[in-house]
Phi, psi and omega in degrees: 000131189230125183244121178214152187209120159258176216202075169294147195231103163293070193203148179300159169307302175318288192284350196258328154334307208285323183258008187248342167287336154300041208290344160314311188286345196299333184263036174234337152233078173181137161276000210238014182218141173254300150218162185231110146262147149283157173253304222251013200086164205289187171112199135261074173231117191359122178101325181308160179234165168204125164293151183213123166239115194271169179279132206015075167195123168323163162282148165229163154259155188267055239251123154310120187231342167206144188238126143246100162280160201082340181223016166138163179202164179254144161204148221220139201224118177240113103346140154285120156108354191199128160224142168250166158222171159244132174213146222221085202280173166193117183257154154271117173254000186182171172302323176214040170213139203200136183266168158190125224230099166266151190202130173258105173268127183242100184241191172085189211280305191283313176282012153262006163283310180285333164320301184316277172318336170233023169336287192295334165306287207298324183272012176248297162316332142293321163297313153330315175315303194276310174330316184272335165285330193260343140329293197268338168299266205292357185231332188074056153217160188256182158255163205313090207261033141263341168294349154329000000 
């Protein structure tokens, strides 16, 4: 089961890189986060882990499983019975204008069952993602993070 959501971002990609790669920062614009810790230290880097406690959704951790830095990264959440990726681009389409295209893969038995059932959560929580990210890019502001 697969879920994806874009974003034009009026900014170069280098800055819009800079604040969707914070991923610690992310519950300070996004309504679809509540906190991100690191475990293994801060950064993206292939292995790191990060706990994420979403707004009605247990915490999971989170293992970083692929880095491009400046275009994007994988990070992969396993359940019995479930694996997620998250995957996460930053295109450039110009000197100041950069798409960005998120996307949730959900397999094994159990994740594309929950994959169902929580289709329209996961697909409200990217639109947040991207809104609140192209909020704090193009404006130095966030959305609304009651709104969850």
């Amino acid at each position: 089961m697969n879920s994806e959501s874009t974003i034009e971002i009026e900014a170069p990609a280098a800055a819009v890189w800079a604040v969707f790669a914070d991923v610690e920062r992310w519950p300070q614009w996004t309504a679809s986060v509540d906190r991100i810790t690191a475990l293994d230290g801060a950064g993206l880097e292939v292995g790191t882990r990060f706990e994420i406690k979403q707004p009605r959704l247990p915490r999971l951790v989170w293992e970083v499983t692929e880095v491009a830095p400046g275009s994007g990264w994988t990070w992969r959440q396993r359940s019995p019975g479930a694996t997620s990726l998250a995957i996460h681009e930053v295109v450039a389409m110009g000197p100041a204008q950069t798409l960005v295209r998120q996307r949730i893969e959900q397999s094994g038995p159990l994740g594309v069952v929950n994959g169902v059932l929580m289709r329209p959560l996961i697909r409200r929580y990217l639109r947040l993602e991207g809104a609140g990210l192209k909020a704090r890019v193009e404006h130095g502001t966030g959305v609304d993070v009651t709104s969850a």
